[in-house]
MDTraj code that builds the backbone (N, CA, C; nanometers):
import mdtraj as md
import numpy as np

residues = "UNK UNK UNK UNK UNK UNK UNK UNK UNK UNK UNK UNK UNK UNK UNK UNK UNK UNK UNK UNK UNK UNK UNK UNK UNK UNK UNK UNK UNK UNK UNK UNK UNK UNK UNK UNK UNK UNK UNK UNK UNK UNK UNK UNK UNK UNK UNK UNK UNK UNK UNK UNK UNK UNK UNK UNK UNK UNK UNK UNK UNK UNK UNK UNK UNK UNK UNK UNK UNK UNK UNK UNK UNK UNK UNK UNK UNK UNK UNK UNK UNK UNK UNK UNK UNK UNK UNK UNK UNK UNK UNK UNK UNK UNK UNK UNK UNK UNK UNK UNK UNK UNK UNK UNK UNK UNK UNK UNK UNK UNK UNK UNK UNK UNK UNK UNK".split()
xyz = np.array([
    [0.0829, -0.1165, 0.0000],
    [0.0000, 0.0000, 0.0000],
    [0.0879, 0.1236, 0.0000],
    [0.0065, 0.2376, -0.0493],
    [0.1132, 0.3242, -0.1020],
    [0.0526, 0.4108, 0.0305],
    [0.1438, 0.4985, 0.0074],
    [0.1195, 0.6011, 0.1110],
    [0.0358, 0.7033, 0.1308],
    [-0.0143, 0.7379, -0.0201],
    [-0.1289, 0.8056, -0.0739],
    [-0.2570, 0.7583, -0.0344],
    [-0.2576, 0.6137, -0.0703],
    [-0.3460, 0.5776, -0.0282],
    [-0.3792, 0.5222, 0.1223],
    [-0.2700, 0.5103, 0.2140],
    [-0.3160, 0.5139, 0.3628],
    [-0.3699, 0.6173, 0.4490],
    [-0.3184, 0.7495, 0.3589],
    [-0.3711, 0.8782, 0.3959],
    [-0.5352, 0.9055, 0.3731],
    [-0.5278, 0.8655, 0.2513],
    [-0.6842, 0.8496, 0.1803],
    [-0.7699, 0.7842, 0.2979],
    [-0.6995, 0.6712, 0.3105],
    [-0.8135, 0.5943, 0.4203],
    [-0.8004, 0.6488, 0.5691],
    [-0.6721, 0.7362, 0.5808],
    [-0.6821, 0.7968, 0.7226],
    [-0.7686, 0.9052, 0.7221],
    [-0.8121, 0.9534, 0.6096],
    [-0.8945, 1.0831, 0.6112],
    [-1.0311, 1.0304, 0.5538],
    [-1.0331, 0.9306, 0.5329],
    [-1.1920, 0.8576, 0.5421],
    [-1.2198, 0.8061, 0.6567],
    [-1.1464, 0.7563, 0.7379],
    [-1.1730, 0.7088, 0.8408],
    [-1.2503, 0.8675, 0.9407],
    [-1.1252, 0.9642, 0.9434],
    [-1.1602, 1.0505, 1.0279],
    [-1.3203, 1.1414, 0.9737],
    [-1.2788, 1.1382, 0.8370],
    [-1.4364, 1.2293, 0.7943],
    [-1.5761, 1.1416, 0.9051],
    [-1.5855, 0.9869, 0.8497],
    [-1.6637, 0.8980, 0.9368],
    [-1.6624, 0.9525, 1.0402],
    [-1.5621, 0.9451, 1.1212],
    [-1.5437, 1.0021, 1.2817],
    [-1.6328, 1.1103, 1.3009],
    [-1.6033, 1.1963, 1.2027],
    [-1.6093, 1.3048, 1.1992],
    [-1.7927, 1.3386, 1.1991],
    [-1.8480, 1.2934, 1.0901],
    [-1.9865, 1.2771, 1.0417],
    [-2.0713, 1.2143, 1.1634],
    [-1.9978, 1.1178, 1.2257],
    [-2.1028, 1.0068, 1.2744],
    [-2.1327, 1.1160, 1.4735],
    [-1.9843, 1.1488, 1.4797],
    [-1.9959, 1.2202, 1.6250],
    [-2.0754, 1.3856, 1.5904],
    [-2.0583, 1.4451, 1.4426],
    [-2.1130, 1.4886, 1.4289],
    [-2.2984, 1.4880, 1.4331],
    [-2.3117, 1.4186, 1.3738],
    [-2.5147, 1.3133, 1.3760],
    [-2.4894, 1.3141, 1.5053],
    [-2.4104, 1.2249, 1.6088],
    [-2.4855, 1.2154, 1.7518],
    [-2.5046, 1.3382, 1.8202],
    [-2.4175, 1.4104, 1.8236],
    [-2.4054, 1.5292, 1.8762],
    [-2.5486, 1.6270, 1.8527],
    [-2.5869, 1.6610, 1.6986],
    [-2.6675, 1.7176, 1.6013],
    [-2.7741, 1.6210, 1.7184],
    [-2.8148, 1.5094, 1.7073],
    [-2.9399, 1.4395, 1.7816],
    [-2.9264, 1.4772, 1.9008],
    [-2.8430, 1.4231, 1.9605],
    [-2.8584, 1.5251, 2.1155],
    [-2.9318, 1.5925, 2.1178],
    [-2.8298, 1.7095, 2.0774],
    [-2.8882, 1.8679, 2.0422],
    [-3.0253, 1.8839, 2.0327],
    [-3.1059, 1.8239, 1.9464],
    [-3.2301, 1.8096, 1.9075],
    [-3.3120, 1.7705, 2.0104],
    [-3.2617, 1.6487, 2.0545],
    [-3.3495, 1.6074, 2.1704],
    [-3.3564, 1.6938, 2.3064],
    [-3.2421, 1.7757, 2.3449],
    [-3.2763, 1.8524, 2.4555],
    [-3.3155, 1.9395, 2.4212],
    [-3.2758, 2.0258, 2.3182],
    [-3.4038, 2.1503, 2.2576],
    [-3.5897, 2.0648, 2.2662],
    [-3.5904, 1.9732, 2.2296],
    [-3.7164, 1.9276, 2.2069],
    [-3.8053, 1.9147, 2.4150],
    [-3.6940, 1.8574, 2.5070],
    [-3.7034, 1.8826, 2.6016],
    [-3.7802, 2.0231, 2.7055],
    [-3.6681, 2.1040, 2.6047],
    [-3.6660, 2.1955, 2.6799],
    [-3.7750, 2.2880, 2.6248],
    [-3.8407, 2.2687, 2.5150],
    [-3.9318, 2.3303, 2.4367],
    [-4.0833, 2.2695, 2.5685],
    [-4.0723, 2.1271, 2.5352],
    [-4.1565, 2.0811, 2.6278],
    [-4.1510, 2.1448, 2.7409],
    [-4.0327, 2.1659, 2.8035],
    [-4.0261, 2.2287, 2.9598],
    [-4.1028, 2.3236, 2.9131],
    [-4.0976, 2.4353, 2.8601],
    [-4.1378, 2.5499, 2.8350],
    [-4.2858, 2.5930, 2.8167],
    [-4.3177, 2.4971, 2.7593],
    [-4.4755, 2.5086, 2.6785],
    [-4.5451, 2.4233, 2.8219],
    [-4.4470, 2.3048, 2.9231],
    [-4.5176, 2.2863, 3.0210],
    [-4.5541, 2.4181, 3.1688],
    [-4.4477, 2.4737, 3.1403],
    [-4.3977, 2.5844, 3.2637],
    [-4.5323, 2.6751, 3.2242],
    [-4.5648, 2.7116, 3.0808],
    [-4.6499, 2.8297, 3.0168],
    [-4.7545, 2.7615, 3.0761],
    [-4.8262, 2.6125, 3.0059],
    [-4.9434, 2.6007, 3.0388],
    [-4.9740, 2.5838, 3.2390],
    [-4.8724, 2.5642, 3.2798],
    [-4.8730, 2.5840, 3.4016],
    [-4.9558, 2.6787, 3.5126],
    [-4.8490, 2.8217, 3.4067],
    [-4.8676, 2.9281, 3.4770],
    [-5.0561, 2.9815, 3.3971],
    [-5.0603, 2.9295, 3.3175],
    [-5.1795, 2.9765, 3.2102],
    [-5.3030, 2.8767, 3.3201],
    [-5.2910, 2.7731, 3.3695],
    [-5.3663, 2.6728, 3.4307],
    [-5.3872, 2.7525, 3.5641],
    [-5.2676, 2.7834, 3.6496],
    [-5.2558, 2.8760, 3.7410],
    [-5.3541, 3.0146, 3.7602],
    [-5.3359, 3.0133, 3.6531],
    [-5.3953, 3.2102, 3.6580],
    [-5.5542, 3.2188, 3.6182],
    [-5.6188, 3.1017, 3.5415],
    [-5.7333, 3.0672, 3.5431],
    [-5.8024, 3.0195, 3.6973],
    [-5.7273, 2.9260, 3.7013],
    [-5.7573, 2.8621, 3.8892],
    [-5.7732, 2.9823, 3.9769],
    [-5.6857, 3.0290, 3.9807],
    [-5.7023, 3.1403, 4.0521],
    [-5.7749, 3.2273, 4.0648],
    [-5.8214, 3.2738, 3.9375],
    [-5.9340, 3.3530, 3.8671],
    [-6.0751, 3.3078, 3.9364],
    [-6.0704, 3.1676, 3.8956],
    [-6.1776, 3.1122, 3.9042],
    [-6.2568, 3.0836, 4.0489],
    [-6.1070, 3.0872, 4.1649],
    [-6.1057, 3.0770, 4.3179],
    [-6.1908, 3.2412, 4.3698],
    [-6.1091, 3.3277, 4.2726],
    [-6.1357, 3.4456, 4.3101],
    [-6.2872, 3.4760, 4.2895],
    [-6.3208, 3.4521, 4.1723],
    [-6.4974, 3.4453, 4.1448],
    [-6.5771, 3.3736, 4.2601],
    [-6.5320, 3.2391, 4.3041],
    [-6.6159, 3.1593, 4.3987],
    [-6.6108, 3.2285, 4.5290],
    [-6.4698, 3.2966, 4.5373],
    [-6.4713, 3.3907, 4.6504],
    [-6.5593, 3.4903, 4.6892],
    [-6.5971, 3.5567, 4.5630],
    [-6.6635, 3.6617, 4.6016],
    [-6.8742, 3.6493, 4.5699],
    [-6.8492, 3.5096, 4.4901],
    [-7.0205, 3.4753, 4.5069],
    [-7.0058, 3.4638, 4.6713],
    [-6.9035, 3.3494, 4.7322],
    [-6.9373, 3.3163, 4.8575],
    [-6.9674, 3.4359, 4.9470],
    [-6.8777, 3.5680, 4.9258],
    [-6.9774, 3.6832, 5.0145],
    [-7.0702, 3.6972, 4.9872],
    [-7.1251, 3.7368, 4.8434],
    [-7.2811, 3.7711, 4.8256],
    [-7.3570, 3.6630, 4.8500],
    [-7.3591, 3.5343, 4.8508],
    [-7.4538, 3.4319, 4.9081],
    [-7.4380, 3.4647, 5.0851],
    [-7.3270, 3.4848, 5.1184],
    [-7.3688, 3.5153, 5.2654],
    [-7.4263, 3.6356, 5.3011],
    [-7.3957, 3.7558, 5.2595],
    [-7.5064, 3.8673, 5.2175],
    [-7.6132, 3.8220, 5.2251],
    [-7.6697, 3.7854, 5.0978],
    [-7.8107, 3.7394, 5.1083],
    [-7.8891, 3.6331, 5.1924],
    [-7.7708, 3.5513, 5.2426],
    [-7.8292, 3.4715, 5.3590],
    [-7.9044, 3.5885, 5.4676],
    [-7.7632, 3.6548, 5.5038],
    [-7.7869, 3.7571, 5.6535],
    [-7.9500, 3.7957, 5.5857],
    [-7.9381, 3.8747, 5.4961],
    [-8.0714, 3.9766, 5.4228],
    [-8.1777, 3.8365, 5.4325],
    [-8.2059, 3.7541, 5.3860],
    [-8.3044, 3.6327, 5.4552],
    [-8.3144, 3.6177, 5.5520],
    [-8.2005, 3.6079, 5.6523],
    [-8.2338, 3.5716, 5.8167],
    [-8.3190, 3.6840, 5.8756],
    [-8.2706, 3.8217, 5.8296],
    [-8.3385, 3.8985, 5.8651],
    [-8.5339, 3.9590, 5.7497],
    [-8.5247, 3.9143, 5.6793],
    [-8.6804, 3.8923, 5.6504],
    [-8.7466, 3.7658, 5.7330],
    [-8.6691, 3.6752, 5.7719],
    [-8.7329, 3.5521, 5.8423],
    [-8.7859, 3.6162, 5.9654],
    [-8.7039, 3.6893, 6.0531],
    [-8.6954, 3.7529, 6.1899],
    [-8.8103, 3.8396, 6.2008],
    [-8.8343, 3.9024, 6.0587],
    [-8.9546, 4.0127, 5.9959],
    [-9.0792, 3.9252, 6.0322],
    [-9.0639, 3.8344, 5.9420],
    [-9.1915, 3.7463, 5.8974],
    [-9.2433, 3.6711, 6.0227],
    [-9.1126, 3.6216, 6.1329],
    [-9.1800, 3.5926, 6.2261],
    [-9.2478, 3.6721, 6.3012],
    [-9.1746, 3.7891, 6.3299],
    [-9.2757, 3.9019, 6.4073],
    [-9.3993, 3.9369, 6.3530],
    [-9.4092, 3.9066, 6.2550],
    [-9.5396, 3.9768, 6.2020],
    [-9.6238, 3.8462, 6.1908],
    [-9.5878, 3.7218, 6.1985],
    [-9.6742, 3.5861, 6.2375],
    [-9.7153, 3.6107, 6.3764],
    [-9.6131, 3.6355, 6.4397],
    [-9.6751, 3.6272, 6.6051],
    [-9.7713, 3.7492, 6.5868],
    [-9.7638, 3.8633, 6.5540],
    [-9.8688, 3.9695, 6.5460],
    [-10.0014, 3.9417, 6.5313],
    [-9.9630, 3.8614, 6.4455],
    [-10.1136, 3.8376, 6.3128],
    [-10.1776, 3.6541, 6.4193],
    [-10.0994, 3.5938, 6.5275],
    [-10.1679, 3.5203, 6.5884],
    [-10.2128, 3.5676, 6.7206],
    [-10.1595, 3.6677, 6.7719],
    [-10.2082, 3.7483, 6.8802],
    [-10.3504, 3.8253, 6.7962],
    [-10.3069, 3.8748, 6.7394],
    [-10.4762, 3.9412, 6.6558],
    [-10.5384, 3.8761, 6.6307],
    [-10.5136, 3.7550, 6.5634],
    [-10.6060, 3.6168, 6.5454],
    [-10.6775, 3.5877, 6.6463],
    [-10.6374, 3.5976, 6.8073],
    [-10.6921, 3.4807, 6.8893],
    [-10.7435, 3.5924, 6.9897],
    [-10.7041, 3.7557, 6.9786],
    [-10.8217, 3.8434, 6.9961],
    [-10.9462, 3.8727, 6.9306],
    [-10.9553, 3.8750, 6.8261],
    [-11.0457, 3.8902, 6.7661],
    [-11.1724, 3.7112, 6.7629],
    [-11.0750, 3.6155, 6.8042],
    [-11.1700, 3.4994, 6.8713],
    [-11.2201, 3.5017, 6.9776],
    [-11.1687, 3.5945, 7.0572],
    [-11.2395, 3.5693, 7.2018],
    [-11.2958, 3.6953, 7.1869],
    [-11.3270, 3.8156, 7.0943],
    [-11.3790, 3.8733, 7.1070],
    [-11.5185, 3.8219, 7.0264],
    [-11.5289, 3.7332, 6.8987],
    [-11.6002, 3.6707, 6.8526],
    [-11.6842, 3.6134, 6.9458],
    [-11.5864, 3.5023, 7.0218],
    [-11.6706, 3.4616, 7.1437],
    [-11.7232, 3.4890, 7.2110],
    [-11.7112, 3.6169, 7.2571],
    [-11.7671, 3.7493, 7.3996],
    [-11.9051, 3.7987, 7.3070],
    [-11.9417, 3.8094, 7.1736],
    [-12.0137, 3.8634, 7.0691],
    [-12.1336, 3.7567, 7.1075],
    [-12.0836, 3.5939, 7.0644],
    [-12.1866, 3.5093, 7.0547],
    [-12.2658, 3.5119, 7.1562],
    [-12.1415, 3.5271, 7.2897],
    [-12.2326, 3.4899, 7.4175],
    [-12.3409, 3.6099, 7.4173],
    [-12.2962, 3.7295, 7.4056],
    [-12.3857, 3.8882, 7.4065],
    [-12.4969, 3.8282, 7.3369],
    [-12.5059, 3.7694, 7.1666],
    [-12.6080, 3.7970, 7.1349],
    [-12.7685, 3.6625, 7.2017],
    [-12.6744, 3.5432, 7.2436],
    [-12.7233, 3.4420, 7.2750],
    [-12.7966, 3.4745, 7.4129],
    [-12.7302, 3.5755, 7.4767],
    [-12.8028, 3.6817, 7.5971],
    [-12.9106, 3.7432, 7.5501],
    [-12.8686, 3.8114, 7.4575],
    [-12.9896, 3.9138, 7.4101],
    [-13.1362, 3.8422, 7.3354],
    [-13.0826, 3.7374, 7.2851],
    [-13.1943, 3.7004, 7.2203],
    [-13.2461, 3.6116, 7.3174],
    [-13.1882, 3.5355, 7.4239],
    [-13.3239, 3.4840, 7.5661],
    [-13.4117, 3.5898, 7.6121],
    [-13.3612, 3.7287, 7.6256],
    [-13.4093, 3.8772, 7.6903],
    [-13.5256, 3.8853, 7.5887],
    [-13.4870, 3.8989, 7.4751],
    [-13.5802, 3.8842, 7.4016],
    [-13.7063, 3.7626, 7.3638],
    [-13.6577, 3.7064, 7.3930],
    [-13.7465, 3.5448, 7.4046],
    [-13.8712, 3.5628, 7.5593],
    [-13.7766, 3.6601, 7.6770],
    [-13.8424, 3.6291, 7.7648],
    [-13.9072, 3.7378, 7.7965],
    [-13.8923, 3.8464, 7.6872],
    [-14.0239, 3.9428, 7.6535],
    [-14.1820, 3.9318, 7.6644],
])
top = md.Topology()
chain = top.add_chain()
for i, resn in enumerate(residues, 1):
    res = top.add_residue(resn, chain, resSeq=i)
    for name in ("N", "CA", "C"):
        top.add_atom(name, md.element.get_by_symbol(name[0]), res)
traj = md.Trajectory(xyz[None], top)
């Protein structure tokens, strides 16, 4: 073998070297960009998942005052409604015994009259 040609094959050999660590390297490369793309687009939807949740905590937050608002504002029409039940059964059960005091009067009046 000539010498020309051991060179030839020493510089084919190394191009190979050269190409093949090149490709792994090049894939690497690729694959942690592809990684890190993922990291990225996971970190985004993260913070994007985050800021909705939150949003969404914040809304339930603030129905939960106005439902308790309107509880209090009910407890207090209940408190209404009862007072004005007890009113309306105290007037109820005067106006029965005044009914009653009526019947007896007229059930009086009409013996008086009977014993005319």
């Amino acid at each position: 073998m000539s010498a020309d040609r051991i060179v030839e094959i020493l510089l084919a050999a190394t191009t190979i070297c050269i190409g093949y660590a090149s490709f792994w390297l090049a894939t690497k490369s690729t694959r942690i960009q592809g990684k890190a793309a993922v990291q990225a687009v996971d970190a985004g939807a993260f913070e994007r998942a985050k800021d909705i949740y939150e949003s969404a905590l914040e809304t339930l937050r603030e129905e939960l005052v106005a439902c308790r608002a309107d509880v209090s504002s009910v407890r207090g029409d209940l408190t209404t409604a009862r007072t004005d039940l007890t009113t309306a059964r105290t007037e109820l059960t005067s106006a029965r015994l005044e009914i009653t005091g009526l019947r007896t009067d007229i059930a009086r009046l009409e013996t008086q009259i009977g014993n005319l």
